[in-house]
C-alpha positions in Angstrom: -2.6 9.5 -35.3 -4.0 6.6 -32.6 -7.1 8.1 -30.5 -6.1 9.2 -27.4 -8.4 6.0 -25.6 -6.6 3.1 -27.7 -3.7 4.5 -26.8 -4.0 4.3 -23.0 -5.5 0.8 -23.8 -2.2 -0.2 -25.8 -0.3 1.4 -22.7 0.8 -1.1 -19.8 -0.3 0.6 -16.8 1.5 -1.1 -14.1 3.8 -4.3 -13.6 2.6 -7.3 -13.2 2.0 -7.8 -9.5 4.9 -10.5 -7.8 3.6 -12.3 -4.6 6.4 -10.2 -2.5 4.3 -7.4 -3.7 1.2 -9.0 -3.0 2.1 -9.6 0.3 3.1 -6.2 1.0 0.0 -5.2 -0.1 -2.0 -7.4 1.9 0.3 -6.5 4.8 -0.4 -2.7 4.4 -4.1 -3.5 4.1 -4.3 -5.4 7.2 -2.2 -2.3 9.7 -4.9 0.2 7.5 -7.6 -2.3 8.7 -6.1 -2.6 12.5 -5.5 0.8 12.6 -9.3 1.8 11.8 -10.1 -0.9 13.7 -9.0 0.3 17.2 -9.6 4.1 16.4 -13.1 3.1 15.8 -12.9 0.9 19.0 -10.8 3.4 21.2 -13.1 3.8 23.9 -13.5 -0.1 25.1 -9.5 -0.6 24.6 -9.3 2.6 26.7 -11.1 1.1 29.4 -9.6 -2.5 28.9 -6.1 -1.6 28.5 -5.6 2.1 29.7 -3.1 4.5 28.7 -1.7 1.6 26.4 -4.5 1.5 24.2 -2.7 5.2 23.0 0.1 3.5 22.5 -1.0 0.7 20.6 -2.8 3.5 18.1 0.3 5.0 18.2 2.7 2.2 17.0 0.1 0.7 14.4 -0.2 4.8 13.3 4.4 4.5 13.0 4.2 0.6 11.7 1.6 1.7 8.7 3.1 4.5 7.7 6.4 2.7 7.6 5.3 0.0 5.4 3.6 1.8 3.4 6.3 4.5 2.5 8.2 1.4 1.7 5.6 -0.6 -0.1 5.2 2.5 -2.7 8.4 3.1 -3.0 8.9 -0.5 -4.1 5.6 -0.8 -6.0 7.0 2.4 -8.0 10.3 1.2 -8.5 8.8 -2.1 -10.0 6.3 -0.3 -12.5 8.7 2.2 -13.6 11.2 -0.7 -14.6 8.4 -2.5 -16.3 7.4 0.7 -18.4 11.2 0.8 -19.2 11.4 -2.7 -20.1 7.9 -2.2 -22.4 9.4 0.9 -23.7 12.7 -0.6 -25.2 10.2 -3.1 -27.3 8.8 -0.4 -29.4 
């Protein structure tokens, strides 16, 4: 019987990353930073752009939660096939 640590170690965690998911990832990193980026800022864009500036929280709020419901659905989809794939080796 393996200890428990070597074999997580001997265990591939996730698939190797592909630049469509690196991209993604970036992608959803950048609307996280926006979005925290104008909540934090809220007051000037209020004053520079109005009512809009609720809008534009709003949309990056829709447009980040989009991507990322998609972007972990894909990420999952592409480490559950690779722990498929690593299975059938054994």
């Amino acid at each position: 019987m393996m200890p428990l640590w070597l074999d997580l170690l001997r265990t591939p965690m996730a698939a190797p990353e592909t630049p469509f998911l690196r991209a993604m990832r970036h992608v959803w990193q950048g609307l996280c930073l926006g979005l925290a980026s104008t909540i934090l800022l809220f007051a000037p864009l209020k004053h520079l752009l109005g009512v809009r500036a609720s809008f534009l929280i709003a949309g990056l709020m829709l447009l980040t939660a989009t991507h990322g419901l998609i972007y972990f659905r894909v990420k999952n989809r592409a480490d559950q096939n690779w722990l498929a794939q690593a299975g059938e080796g054994e």
